[in-house]
SEMAR-356617 format. One record per residue (C-alpha): residue in three letters; x, y, z. Coordinates in steps of 0.5 Angstrom, whole numbers, padded with zeros to 4 digits, always signed. Each point is the difference from the previous one (the first is absolute). Last residue first. Layout:
% residues N
AlaXYZ
...
//
This chain:
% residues 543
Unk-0039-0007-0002
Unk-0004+0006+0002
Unk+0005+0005-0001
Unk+0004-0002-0006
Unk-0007-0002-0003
Unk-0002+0008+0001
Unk+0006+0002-0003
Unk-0001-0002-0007
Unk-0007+0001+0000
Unk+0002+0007+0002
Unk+0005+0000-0006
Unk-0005-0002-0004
Unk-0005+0006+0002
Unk+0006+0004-0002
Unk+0002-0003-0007
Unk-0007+0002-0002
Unk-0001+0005+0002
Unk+0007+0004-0002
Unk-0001+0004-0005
Unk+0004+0006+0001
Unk+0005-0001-0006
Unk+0000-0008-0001
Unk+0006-0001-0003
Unk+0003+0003+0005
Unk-0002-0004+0005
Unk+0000-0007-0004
Unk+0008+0002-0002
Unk+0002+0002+0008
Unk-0006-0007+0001
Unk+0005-0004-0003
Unk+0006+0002+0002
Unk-0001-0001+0008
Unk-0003-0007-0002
Unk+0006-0001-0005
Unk+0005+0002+0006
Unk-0004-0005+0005
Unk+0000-0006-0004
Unk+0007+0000-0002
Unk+0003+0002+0008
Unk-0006-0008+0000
Unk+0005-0004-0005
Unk+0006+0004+0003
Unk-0001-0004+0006
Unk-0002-0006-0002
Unk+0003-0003+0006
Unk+0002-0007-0004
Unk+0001+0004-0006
Unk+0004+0004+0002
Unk+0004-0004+0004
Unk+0001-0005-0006
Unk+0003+0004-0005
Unk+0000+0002-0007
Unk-0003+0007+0000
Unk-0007+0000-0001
Unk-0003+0005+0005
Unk+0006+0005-0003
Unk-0003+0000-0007
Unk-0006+0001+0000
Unk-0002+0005+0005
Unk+0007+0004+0001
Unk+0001-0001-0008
Unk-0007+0002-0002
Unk+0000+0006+0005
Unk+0006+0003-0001
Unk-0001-0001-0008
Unk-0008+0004+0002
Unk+0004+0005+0004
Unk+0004+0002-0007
Unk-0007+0005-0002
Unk-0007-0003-0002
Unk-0006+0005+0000
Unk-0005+0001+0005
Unk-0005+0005-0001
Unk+0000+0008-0002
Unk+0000-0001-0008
Unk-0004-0005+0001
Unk-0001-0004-0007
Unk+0004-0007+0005
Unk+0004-0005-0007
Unk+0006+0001+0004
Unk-0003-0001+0007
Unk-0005-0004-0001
Unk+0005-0005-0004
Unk+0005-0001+0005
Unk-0005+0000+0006
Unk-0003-0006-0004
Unk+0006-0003+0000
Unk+0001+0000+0008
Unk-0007-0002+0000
Unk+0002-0007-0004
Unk+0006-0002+0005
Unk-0004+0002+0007
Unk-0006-0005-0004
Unk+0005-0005+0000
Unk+0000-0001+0007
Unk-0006-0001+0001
Unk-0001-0004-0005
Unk+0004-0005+0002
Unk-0004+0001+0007
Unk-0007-0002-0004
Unk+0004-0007-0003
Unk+0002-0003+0006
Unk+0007-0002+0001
Unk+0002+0007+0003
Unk-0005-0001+0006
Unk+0005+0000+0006
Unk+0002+0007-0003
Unk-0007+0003+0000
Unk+0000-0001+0007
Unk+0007+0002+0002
Unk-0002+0006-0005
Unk-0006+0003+0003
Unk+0002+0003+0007
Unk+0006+0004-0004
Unk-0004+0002-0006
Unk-0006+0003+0003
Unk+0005+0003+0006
Unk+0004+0003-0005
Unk-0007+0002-0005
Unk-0002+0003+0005
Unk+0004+0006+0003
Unk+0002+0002-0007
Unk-0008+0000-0001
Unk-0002+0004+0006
Unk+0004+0006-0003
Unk-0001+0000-0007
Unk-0008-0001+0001
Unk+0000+0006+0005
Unk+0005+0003-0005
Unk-0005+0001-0006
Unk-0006+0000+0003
Unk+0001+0007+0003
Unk-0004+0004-0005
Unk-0005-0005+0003
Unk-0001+0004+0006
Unk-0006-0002+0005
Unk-0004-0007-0003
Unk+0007-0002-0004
Unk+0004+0002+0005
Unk-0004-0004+0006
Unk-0001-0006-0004
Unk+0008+0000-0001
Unk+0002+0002+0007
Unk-0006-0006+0003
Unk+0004-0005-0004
Unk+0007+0002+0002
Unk-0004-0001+0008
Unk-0002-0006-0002
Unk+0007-0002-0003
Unk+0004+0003+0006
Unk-0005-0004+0005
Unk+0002-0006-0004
Unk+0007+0000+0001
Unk+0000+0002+0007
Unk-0003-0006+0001
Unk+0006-0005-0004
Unk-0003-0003-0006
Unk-0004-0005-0002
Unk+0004-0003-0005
Unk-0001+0002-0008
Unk-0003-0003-0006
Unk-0006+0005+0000
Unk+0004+0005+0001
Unk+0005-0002-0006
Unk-0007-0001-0004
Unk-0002+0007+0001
Unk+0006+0002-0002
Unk+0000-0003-0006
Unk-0006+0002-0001
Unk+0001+0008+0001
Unk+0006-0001-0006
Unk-0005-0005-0005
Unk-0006+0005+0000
Unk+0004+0007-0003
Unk+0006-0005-0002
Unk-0005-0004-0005
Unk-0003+0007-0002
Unk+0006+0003+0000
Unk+0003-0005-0006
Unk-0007+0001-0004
Unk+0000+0007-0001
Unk+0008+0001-0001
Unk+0001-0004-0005
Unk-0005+0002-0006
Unk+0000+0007+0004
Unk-0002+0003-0007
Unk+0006+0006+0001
Unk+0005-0005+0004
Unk-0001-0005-0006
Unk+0001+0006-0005
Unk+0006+0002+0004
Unk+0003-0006-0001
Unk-0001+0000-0008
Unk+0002+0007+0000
Unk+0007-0002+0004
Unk+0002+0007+0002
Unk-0001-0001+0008
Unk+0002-0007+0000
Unk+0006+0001-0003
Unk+0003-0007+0000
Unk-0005-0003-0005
Unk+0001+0006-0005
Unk+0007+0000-0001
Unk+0004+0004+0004
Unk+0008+0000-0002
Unk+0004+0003+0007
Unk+0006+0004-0002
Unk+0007-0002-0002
Unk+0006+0006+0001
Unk+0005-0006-0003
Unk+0005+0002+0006
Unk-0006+0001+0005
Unk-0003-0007-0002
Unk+0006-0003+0000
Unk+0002+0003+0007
Unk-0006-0003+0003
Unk+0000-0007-0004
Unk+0007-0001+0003
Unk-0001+0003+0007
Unk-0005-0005+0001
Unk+0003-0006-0002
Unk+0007+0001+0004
Unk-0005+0002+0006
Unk-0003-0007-0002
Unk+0007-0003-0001
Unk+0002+0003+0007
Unk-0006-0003+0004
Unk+0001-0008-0003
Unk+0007+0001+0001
Unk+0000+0003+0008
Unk-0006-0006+0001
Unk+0004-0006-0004
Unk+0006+0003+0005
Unk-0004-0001+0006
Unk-0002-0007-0002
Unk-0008-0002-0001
Unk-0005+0000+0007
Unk-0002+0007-0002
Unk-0002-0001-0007
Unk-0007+0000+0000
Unk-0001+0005+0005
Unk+0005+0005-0003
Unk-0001-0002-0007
Unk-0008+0002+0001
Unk+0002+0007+0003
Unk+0005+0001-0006
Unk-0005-0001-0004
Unk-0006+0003+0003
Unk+0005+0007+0001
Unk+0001-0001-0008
Unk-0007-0001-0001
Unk-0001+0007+0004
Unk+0004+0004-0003
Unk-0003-0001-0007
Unk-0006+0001+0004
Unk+0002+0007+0002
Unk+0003+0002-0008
Unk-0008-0003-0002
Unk-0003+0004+0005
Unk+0003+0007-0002
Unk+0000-0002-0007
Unk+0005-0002-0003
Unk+0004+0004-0006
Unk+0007-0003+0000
Unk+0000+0007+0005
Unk-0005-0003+0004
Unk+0005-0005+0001
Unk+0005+0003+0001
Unk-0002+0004+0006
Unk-0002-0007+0004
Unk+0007-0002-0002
Unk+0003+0007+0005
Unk+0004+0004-0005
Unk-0005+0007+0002
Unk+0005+0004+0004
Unk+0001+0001+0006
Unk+0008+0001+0004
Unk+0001-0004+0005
Unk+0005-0004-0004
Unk+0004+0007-0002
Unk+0002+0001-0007
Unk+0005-0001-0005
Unk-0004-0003-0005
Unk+0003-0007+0003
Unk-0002+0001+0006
Unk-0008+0002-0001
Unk+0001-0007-0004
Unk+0003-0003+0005
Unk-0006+0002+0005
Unk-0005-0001-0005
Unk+0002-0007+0000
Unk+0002-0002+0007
Unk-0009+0002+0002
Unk-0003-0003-0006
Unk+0004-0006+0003
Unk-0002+0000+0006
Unk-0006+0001-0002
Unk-0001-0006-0003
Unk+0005-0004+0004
Unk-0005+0000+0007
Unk-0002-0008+0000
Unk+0007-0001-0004
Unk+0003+0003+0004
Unk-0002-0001+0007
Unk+0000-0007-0002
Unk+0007-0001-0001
Unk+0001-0002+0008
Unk-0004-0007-0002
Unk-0006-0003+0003
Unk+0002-0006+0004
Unk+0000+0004+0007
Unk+0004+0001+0007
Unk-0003+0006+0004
Unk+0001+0007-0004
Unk+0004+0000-0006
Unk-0006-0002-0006
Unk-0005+0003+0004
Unk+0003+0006+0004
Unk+0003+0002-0007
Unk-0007-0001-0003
Unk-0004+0004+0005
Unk+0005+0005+0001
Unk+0001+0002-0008
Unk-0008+0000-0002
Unk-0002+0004+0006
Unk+0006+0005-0001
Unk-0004+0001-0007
Unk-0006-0001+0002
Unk+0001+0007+0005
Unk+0004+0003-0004
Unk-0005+0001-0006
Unk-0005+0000+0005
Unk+0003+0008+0004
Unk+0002+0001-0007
Unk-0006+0002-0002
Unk-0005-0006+0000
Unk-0005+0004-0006
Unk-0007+0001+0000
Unk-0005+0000-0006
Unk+0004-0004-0005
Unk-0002+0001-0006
Unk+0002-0006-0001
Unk+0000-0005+0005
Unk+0002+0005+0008
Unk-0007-0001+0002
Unk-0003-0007+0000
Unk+0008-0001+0002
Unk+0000+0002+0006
Unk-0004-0006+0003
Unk+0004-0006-0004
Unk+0007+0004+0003
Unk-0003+0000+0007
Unk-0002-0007-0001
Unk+0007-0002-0003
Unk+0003+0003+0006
Unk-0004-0003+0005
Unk+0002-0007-0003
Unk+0007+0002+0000
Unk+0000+0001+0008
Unk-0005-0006+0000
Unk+0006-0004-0004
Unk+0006+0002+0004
Unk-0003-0001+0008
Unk-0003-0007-0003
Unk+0007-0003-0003
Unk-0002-0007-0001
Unk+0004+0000-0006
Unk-0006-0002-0005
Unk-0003+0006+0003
Unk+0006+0005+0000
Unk+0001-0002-0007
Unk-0007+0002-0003
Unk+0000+0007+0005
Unk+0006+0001-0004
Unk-0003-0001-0006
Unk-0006+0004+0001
Unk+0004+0005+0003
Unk+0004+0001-0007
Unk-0006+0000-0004
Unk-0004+0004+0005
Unk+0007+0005+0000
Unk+0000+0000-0009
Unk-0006+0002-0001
Unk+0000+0006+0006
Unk+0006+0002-0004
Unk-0004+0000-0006
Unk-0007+0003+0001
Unk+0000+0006-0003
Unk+0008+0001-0002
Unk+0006+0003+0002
Unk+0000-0004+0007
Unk+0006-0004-0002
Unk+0006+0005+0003
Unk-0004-0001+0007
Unk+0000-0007-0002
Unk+0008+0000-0001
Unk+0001+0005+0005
Unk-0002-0005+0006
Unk+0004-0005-0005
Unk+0005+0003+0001
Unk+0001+0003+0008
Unk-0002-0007+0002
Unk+0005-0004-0004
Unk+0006+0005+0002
Unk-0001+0000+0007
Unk+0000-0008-0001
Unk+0006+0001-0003
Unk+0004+0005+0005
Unk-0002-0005+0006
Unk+0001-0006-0004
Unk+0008+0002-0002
Unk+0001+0003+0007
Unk-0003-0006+0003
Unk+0004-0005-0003
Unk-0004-0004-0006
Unk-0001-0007+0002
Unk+0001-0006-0004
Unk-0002-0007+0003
Unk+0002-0004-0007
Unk+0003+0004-0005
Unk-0003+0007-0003
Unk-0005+0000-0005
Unk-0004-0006+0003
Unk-0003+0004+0005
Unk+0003+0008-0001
Unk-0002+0000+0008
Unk+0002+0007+0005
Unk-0006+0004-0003
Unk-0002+0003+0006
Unk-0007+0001+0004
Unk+0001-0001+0007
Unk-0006+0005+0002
Unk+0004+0004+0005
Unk+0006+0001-0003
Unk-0001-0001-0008
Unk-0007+0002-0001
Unk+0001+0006+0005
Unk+0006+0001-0005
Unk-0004+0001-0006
Unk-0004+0005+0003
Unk+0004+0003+0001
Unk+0004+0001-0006
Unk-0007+0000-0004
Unk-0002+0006+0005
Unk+0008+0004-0002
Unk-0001-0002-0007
Unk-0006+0005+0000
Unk+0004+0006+0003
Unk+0005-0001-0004
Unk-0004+0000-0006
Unk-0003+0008+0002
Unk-0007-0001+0003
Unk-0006+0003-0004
Unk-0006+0002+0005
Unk-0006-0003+0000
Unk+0001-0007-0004
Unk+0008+0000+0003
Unk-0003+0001+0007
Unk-0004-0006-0002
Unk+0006-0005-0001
Unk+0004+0003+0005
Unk-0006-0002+0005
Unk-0002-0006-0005
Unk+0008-0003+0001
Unk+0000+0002+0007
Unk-0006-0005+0001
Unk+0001-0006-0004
Unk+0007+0000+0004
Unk-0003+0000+0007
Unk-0006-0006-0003
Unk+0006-0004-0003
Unk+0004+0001+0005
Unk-0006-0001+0005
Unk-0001-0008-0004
Unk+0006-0001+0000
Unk+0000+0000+0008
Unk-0005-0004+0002
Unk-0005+0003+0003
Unk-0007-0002-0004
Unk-0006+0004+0002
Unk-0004-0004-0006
Unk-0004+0006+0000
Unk+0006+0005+0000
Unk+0003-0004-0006
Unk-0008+0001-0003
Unk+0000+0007+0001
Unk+0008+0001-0003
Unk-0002-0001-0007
Unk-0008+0003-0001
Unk+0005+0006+0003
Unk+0006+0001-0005
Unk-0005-0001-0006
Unk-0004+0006+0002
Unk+0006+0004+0001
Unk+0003-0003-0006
Unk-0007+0003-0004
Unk+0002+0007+0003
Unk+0002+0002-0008
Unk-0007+0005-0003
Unk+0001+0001-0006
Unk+0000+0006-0003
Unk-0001+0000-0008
Unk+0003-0003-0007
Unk+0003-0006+0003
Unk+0007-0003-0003
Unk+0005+0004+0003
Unk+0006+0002-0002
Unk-0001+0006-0004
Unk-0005+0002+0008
Unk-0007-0001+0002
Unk+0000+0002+0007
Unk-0001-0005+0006
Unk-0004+0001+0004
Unk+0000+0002+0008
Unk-0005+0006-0002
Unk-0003+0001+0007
Unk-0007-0002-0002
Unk+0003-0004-0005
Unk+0002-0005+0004
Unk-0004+0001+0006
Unk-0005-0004-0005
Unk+0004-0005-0003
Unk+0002-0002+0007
Unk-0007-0001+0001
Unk+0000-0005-0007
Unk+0005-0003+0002
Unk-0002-0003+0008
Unk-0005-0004-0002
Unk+0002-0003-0006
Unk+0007-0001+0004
Unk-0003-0002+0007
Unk-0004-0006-0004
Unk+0005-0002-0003
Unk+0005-0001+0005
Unk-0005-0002+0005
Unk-0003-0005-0005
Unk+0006-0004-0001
Unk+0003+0001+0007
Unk-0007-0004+0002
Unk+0000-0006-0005
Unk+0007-0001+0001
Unk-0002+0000+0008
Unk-0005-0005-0001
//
């Protein structure tokens, strides 16, 4: 229960606590202005790291863990978005800046234990590194890849995409590691991110600052280094790397080039591979899931690889650095530029349009989401154990708040229905997949379990194919989504499929998806998929 529970915490904080920063955001003009370097055309609000930082730490408090790498992390966390946020607010000197990473840095090392002391197989057996070489590395480590996603974060979206996939492959090795400390932290992290993300996809509504951008990457650089060095382990010290290897080697290739033009490596420009894929002529979605794919990659080679020889790991990466630089430094001599055809172009492509325009595919596809969404949720608290008291009480009285609001203020339907819905659709999922899971030889659960599939493309095509101007639209979160509840839950090992863990964190995010999509989609009427939503919470009451 305690996954279940730092998940929804995590979100629930950061959805709440978004939109309110938002708010103070603009009214005391914390934003960020549009610059020659900057992708965005109007001020934009960049407080979102603060939000992310708090739905993070709230849970850790609520476990009241006291070991001490847990309050380095915390005591680390901390001064990174104090500095971080300053620097939002009132622009601080690079100095100043690399002071809160040193310190950060060092509180993981000297208090925390977190140090990169083994190379594994890269080294002879029971090699050590001395401490004046560990300290210094380690400090090094945290302080570059703190900057290389601080460095990430140039585009809508993307430094949050990379960090859910890193966190998502952390939590995964924590897990099959029985490292439960590393795994809810990262978990929490991947929740905060997943809630954030509803409003930093393009166009971004809020931004992390460089308060989040910090944060998660000091957050990435700890939880991996304490996992593949900490307590004695299988996994591999070469996995930071490749886990985090994108960013980082985003980040050395800007730097070398700065130096190569004579320049400081600090300096700013617009080389970063994200800024060179738009200039091949992506699209801002298009460049950030590119990116995505190539994080996926390395996230998919980091966990099934990570019994496999160090060096094989090392080479494994350096060939696809090698690859990557090869094609980006061929594209830019040669002065390619992206070819669109017709059936890659969805918004110049006559004959989709014309689908999108006769509602050939959206009309059926929403009606067997609009009925199918609401039932599956029915069925899942149909299926589900009786629950603790206190969960039945907070399903009456969410029921009693959805009838009140829709009698009362039906302006404020919307986020009633939004707000019961994240606290249901957890405790619905949760309470139900023991049973559901010891019927897998029947017909109907088979079904079940593939409906999550079959909704998941319909939440492709009612986005693309969508008429309305204001709805949902389909955005690079619809790949995080798919890799996270597809992929991840039928990852090759037996401990995963014996627990059905990633099965059931699948279930929620795409009930969490779906009803965003259907919201949206449904444009303030919300009769039907209310009452079903009472019908719904009254079965989980009375069961």
């Amino acid at each position: 229960m305690i996954f279940l529970s730092t998940l929804l915490l995590a979100v629930l904080i950061t959805i709440v606590l978004v939109p309110l920063f938002s708010t103070l955001a603009m009214r005391y003009q914390l934003v960020d202005v549009p610059n020659e370097r900057k992708i965005h055309l109007q001020p934009i609000p960049r407080v979102g790291g603060i939000a992310m930082a708090l739905g993070t730490f709230i849970p850790i408090f609520y476990w009241n863990y006291g070991e001490r790498l847990v309050q380095a992390y915390l005591a680390g966390g901390c001064i990174l978005v104090l500095f971080g946020a300053t620097d939002d607010f009132r622009e601080l000197s690079p100095g100043i800046k690399f002071a809160g990473q040193i310190i950060a840095a060092l509180i993981a090392i000297l208090y925390g234990g977190v140090e990169i002391k083994s190379l594994g197989g890269l080294a002879p057996d029971n090699f050590l590194l001395a401490e004046w070489i560990a300290i210094p590395l380690t400090v090094l480590a945290i302080v570059g890849v703190t900057n290389a996603i601080n460095l990430a974060d140039g585009l809508d979206g993307l430094a949050g995409g990379i960090c859910l996939l890193i966190f998502a492959g952390i939590g995964y090795l924590a897990y099959l590691d029985d490292n439960t400390v590393i795994g809810l932290i990262a978990l929490a992290l991947a929740g905060v991110i997943f809630g954030f993300l509803r409003f930093n996809t393009h166009p971004a509504s809020i931004f992390m600052g460089d308060a989040g951008s910090q944060f998660l990457g000091f957050s990435a650089i700890f939880l991996s280094l304490a996992l593949t060095q900490g307590h004695p382990t299988a996994l591999s010290p070469v996995l930071p790397l490749i886990l985090l290897g994108f960013p980082v080697l985003d980040t050395l290739t800007v730097m070398v080039i700065r130096i190569a033009r004579g320049r400081s490596p600090f300096s700013a420009d617009k080389n970063h591979f994200h800024h060179n894929l738009m200039e091949f002529g992506f699209l801002h979605s298009e460049s950030v899931l590119i990116i995505y794919i190539f994080q996926t990659v390395l996230l998919l080679a980091a966990v099934m690889l990570r019994f496999y020889s160090d060096w094989l790991l090392l080479a494994g990466y350096l060939l696809f650095s090698t690859l990557v630089l090869i094609g980006f430094t061929f594209a830019a001599r040669t002065e390619r530029k992206m070819k669109r055809f017709d059936f890659l172009d969805l918004n110049i492509s006559g004959r989709l349009r014309l689908l999108k325009r006769e509602g050939t595919v959206i009309m059926p596809s929403f009606r067997i989401f609009e009925f199918g969404i609401p039932l599956l949720l029915f069925i899942t608290c149909l299926a589900a154990e009786s629950p603790p008291a206190y969960i039945s009480l907070v399903c009456l009285l969410a029921a009693g708040l959805i009838l009140l609001t829709w009698f009362f203020r039906r302006e404020g339907m919307e986020l009633c229905l939004r707000f019961v819905l994240y606290i249901l659709v957890p405790f619905a999922v949760y309470l139900s997949d023991d049973r559901l899971t010891t019927m897998t030889s029947a017909p109907l659960a088979r079904f079940y379990n593939l409906s999550f599939g079959i909704f998941a493309v319909l939440i492709i095509l009612i986005s693309k194919f969508s008429r309305r101007q204001k709805g949902f639209h389909s955005s690079p979160m619809d790949f995080l989504i798919i890799i996270l509840a597809l992929v991840v839950p039928n990852m090759p090992d037996q401990k995963i499929q014996e627990y059905q863990l990633g099965l059931m964190a699948a279930k929620i995010i795409l009930l969490y998806f779906s009803y965003e999509v259907l919201l949206a989609e449904l444009r303030g009427k919300y009769n039907r998929v209310g009452f079903a939503t009472v019908a719904s919470l009254l079965v989980m009451a009375i069961k």
